[in-house]
C-alpha positions as CSV (number, residue, x, y, z in Angstrom):
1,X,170.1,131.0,30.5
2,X,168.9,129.5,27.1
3,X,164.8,129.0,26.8
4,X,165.0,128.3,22.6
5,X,164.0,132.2,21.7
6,X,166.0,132.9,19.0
7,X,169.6,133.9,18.1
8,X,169.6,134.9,14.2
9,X,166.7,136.0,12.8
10,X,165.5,133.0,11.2
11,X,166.4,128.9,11.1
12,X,169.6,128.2,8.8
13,X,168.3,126.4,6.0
14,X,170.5,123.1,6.9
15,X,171.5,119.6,4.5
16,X,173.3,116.6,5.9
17,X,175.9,114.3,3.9
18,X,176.2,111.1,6.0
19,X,174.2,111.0,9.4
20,X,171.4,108.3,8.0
21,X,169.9,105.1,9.7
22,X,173.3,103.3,10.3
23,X,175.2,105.9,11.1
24,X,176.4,106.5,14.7
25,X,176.8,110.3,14.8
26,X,174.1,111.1,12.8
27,X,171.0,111.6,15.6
28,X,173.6,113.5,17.9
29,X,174.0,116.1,15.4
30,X,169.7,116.0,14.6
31,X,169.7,116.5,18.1
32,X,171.8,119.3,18.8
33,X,170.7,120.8,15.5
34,X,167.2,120.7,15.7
35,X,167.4,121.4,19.9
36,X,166.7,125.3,19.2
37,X,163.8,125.0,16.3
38,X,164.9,128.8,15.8
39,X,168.6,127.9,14.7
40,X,168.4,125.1,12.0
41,X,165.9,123.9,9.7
42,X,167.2,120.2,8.0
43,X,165.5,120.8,4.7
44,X,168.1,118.0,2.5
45,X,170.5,115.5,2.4
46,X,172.2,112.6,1.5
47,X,172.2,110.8,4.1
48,X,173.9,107.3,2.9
49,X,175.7,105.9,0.7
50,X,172.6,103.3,-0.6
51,X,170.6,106.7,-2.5
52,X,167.3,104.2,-1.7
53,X,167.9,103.8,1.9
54,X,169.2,107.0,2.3
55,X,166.5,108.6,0.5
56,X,163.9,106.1,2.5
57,X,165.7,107.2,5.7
58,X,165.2,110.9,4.8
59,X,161.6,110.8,4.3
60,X,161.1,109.2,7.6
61,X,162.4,112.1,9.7
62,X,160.7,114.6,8.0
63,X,162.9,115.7,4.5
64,X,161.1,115.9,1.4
65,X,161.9,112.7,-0.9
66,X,163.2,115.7,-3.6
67,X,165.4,117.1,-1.6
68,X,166.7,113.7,0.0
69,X,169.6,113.3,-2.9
70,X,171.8,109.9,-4.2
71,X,175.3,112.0,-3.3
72,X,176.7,115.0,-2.3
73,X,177.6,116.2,-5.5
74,X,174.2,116.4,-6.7
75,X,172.8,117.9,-3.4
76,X,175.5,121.0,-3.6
77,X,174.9,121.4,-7.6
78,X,170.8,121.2,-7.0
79,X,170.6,123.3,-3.8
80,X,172.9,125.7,-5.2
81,X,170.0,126.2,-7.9
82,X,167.4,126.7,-5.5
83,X,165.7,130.4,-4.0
84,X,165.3,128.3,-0.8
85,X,168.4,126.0,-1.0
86,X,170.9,125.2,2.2
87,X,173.1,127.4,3.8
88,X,175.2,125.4,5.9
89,X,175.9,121.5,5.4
90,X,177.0,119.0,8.0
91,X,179.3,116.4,7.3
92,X,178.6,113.2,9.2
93,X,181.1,111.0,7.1
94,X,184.2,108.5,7.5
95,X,186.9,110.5,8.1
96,X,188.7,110.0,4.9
97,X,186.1,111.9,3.1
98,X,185.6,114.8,5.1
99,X,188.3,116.7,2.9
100,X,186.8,116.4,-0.4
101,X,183.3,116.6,0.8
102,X,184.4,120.2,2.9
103,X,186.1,121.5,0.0
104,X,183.3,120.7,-2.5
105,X,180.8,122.6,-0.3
106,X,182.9,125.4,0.4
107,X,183.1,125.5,-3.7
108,X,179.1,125.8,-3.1
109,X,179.1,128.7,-1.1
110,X,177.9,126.8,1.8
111,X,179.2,127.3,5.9
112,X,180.5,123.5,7.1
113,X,180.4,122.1,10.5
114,X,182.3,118.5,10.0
115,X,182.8,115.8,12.0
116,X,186.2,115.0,14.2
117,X,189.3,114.7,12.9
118,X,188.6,117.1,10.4
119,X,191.7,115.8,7.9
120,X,195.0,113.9,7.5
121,X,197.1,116.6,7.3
122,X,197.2,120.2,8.6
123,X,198.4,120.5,5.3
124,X,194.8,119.8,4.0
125,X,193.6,121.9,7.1
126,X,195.2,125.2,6.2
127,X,194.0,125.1,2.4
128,X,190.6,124.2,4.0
129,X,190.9,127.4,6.3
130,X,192.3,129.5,3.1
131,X,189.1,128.8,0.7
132,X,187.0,129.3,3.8
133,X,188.4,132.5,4.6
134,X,188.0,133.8,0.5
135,X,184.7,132.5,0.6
136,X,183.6,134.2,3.9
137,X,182.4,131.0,5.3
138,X,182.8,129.0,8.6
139,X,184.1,125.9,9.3
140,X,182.6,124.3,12.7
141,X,184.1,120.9,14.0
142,X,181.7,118.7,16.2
143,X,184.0,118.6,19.5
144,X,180.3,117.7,20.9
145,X,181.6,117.6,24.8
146,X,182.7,120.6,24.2
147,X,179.1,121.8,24.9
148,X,179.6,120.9,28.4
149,X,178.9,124.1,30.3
150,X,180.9,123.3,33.3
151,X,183.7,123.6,31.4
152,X,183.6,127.2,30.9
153,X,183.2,127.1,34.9
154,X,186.8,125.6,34.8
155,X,188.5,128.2,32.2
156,X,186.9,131.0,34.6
157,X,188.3,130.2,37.0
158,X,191.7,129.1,36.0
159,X,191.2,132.9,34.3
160,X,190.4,134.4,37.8
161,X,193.5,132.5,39.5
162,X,191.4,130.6,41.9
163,X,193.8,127.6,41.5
164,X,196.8,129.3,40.8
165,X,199.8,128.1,38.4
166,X,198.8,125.4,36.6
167,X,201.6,122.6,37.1
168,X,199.8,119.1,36.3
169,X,197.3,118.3,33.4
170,X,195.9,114.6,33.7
171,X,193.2,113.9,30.8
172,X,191.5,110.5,29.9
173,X,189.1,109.3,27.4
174,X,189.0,105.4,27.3
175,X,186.0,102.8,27.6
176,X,185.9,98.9,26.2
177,X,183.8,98.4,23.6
178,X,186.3,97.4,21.1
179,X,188.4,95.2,24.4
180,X,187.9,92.4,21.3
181,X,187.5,92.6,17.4
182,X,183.7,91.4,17.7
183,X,182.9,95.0,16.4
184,X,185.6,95.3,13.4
185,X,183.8,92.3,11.9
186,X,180.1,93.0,12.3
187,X,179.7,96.8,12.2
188,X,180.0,98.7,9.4
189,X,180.1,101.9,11.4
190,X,183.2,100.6,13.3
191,X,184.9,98.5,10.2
192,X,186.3,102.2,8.6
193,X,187.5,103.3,12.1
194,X,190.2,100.5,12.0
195,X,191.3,101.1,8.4
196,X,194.1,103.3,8.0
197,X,192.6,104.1,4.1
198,X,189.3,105.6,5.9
199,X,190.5,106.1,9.3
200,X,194.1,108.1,8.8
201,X,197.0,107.5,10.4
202,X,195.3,106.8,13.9
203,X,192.5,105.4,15.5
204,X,191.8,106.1,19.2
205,X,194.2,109.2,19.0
206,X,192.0,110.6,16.3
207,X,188.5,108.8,17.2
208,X,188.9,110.0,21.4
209,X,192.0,111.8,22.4
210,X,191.3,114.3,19.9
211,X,188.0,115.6,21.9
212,X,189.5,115.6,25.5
213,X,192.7,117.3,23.5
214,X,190.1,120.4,22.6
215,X,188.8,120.3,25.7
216,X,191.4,120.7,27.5
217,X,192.8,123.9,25.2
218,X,189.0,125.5,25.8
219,X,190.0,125.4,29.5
220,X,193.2,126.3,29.2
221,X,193.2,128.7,25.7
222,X,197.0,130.2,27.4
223,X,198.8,126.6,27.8
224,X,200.6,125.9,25.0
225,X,202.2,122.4,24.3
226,X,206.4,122.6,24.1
227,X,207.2,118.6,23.4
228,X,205.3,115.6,24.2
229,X,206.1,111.7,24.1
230,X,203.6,108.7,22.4
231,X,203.4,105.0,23.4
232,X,200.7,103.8,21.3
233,X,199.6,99.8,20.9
234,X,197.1,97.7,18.8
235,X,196.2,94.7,21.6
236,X,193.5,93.6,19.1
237,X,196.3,92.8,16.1
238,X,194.4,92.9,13.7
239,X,194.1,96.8,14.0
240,X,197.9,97.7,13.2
241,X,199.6,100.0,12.3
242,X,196.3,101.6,14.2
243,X,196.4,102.2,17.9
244,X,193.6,101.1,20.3
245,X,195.6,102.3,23.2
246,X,197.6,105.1,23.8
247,X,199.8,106.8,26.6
248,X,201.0,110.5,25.5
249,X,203.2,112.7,28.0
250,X,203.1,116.3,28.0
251,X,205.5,119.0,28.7
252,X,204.6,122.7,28.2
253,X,205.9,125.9,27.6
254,X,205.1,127.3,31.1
255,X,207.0,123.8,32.8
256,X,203.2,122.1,33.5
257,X,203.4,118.5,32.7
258,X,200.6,116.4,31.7
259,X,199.4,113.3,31.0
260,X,196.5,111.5,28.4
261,X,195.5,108.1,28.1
262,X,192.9,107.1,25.3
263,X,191.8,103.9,24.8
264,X,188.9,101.5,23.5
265,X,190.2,97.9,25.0
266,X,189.7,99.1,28.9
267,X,187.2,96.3,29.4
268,X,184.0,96.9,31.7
269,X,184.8,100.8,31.5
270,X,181.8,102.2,30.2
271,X,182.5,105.9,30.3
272,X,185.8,107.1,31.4
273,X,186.5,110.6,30.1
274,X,187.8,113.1,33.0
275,X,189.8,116.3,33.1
276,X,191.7,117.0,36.0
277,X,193.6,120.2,36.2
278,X,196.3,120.7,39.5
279,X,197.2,124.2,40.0
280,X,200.0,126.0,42.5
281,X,196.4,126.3,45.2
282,X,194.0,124.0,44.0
283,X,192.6,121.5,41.4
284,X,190.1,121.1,39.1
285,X,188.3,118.0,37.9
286,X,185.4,117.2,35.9
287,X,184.0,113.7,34.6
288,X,181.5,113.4,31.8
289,X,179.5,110.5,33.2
290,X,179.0,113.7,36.0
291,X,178.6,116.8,33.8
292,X,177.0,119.3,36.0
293,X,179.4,118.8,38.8
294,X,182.7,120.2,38.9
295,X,185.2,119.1,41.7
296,X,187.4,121.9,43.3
297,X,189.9,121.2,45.5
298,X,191.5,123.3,47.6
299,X,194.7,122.6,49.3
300,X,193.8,122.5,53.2
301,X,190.1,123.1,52.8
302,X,187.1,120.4,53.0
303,X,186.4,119.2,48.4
304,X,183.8,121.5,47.1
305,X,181.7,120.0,44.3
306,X,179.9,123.1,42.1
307,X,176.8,122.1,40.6
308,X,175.6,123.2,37.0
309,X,173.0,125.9,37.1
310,X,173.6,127.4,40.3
311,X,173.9,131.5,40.6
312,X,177.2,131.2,42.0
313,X,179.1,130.3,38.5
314,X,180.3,132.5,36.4
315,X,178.2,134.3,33.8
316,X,179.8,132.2,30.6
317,X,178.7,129.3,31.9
318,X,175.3,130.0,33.3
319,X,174.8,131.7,29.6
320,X,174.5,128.1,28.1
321,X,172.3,127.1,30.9
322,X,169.2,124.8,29.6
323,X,167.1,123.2,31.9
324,X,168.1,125.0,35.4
325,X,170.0,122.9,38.4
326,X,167.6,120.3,39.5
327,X,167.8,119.0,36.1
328,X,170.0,116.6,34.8
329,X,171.6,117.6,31.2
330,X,173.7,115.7,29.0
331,X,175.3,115.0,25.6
332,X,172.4,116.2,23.8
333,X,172.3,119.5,25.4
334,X,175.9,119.5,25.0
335,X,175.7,119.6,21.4
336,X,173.2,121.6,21.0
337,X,174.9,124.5,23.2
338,X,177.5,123.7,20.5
339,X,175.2,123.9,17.4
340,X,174.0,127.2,18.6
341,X,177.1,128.6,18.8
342,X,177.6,127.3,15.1
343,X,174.5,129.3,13.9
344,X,175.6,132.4,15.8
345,X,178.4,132.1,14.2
346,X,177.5,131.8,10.8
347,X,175.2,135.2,11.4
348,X,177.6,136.9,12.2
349,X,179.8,135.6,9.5
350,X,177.0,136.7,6.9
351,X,176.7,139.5,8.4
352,X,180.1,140.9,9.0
353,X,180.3,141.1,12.4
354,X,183.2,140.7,13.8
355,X,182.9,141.6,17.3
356,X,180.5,138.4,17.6
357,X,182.7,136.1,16.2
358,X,185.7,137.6,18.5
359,X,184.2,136.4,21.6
360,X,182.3,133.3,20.5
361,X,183.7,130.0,21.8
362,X,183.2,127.3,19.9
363,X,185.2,124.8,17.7
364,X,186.3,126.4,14.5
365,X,188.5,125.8,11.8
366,X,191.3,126.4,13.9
367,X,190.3,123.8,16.4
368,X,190.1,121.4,14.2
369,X,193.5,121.9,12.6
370,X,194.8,121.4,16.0
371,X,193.1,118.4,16.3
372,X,194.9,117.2,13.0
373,X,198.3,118.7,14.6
374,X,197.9,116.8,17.7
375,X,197.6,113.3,16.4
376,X,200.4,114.2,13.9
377,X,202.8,114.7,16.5
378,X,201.6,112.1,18.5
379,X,201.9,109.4,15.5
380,X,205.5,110.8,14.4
381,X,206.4,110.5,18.5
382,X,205.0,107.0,18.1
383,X,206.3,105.6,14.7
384,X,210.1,106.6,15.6
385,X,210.4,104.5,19.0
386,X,208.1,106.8,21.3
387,X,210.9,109.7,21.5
388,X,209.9,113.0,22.7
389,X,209.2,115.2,20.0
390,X,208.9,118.9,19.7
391,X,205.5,120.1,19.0
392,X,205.6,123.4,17.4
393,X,206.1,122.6,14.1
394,X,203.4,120.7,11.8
395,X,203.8,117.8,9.9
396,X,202.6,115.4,7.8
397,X,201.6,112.0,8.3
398,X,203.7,109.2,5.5
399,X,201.1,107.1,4.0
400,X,201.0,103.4,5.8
């Protein structure tokens, strides 16, 4: 169980780029951050792209007005210059520049954790992983439902057999706040998400699926994806060639199939992300508007429904246990079992252990190119008439 005693031997001196008052990420990460006091310390930043209202925005939560800087160039060359300066930098930008900002810290010497998707290409992805790797740094991606401890629960057991062969995969993330394009017009924070230049070559494939997509690999780290088939469709025109529906069929190498449906236009749905996992014996299914209850299903038997906290889950979930089972938890604590797991990390990146970093869970680099493979298969699937595609090759995404 975590009580906030500490991890690493002191706070990770810790700048932002993105994150300030408009943004819609930025607390979440604060939050998850800042959860521990013993993991990170947010000592700079450059938090928006207005340097006064970023710099205005700084001061209010806490960060010195010298240290709150006009861009992220000037924060890495000034920080870089300091005894005390940042360690690790989170990027809390439109996706279009999380390459160049990623790259320019590594340059720095600095560990990353990004925001989701983490690039266009996997082609981006694997020289991001390369200049992490000669640098000796880590590269975290903000999967923040991840955190969820219940779904280590799930991977245990699926581990221990106690559903048996997995043969169905049914995954969802959809709700309906952009069901019109009220939001595209007004909200700056939503405006880049339907523009291919900012957003990439997808929109709710890249802005959802991609999290229940990770999600469903932490459960299941041995089911491996063989072909899969995308239907994707803009109902709000305007947002073409990006999707705010999609349908993607799975088939995988052990002769599962699955299912995922991601979408922003199912009106009146406020929160609609589930995981439900059939097996051979039982199934599995867990619903984030529910997070410390885990549905498990045995063929024949009465439903069970585990509950988060209790002494009868396995030890790697009760390890990222917060507030004990009569306690509701939530995103927050979600993301900040995530953001612990980046400054463990990063420890035991500096300090070259290896054994740490073996058996850490958490979304790394690799996760995130993934992420980036996903949504490129699902977009070529798409763009040539929804055909089923094979999925272990990468590719790259043609400009639109």
């Amino acid at each position: 169980m975590l009580n906030g005693e500490k991890k690493i031997s002191r706070p990770l001196r810790w700048g932002m780029v993105g994150g300030g008052r408009l943004s819609q990420v930025g607390y979440k990460h604060r939050s998850g951050a800042l959860r521990d006091n013993t993991a990170f310390q947010l000592v700079a930043g450059a938090f928006d792209i207005d340097p006064d209202r970023g710099r205005d925005f700084g001061v209010n939560i806490g960060v010195d007005a010298n240290r709150c800087y006009r861009n992220y160039q000037t924060m890495f060359q000034e920080e870089t210059r300091r005894p005390d300066g940042i360690e690790v930098v989170s990027i809390a930008t439109p996706n279009g520049t999380h390459y160049a900002i990623c790259k320019a810290a590594l340059e720095a010497g600095l560990h990353v954790i990004c925001e989701k998707p983490l690039f266009f290409t996997t082609r981006e992805g694997l020289e991001i992983k390369a200049l992490a790797e000669e640098k000796e740094k880590i590269v975290g991606v903000t999967y923040g439902y991840s955190g969820n401890q219940m779904l280590l629960q799930m991977r245990a057991m699926i581990e221990q057999g106690k559903i048996g062969e997995i043969r169905v995969v049914e995954l969802q993330y959809t709700h309906g706040f952009n069901a019109t394009d009220k939001a595209d017009k007004i909200s700056d924070a939503q405006k880049w998400r339907v523009d291919p230049k900012m957003a990439g070559p997808s929109f709710v494939l890249g802005d959802l699926s991609t999290h229940t997509y990770y999600m469903s690999q932490l459960i299941m780290p041995h089911m491996k994806i063989k072909r899969l088939l995308c239907d994707r469709q803009s109902f709000v025109g305007s947002r073409a060639p990006l999707e705010d529906n999609a349908y993607v069929l799975i088939h995988y190498e052990n002769g599962a199939v699955g299912r995922l449906w991601t979408s922003s236009i199912n009106a009146g749905c406020m929160d609609g992300q589930r995981i439900r996992i059939v097996g051979s014996k039982a199934s599995l299914e867990w619903w984030d508007s529910q997070p410390s209850e885990l549905k498990y299903e045995v063929q024949g038997e009465p439903a069970q429904t585990w509950i988060r906290g209790m002494p009868y889950l396995d030890d790697q979930c009760i390890a990222d246990e917060r507030l004990g089972a009569l306690h509701s938890e939530g995103l927050t604590d979600a993301w900040a079992n995530i953001y612990l797991k980046f400054a463990v990390a990063i420890d035991a990146k500096k300090h070259g252990d290896e054994e740490t970093l073996s058996r850490l869970i958490y979304p790394d680099i690799n996760a995130g190119i993934e992420g980036i493979r996903w949504i490129e298969n699902c977009v070529r699937s798409a763009e040539n008439g929804s055909i089923w595609v094979n999925y272990e090759k990468t590719y790259e995404i043609s400009e639109q």
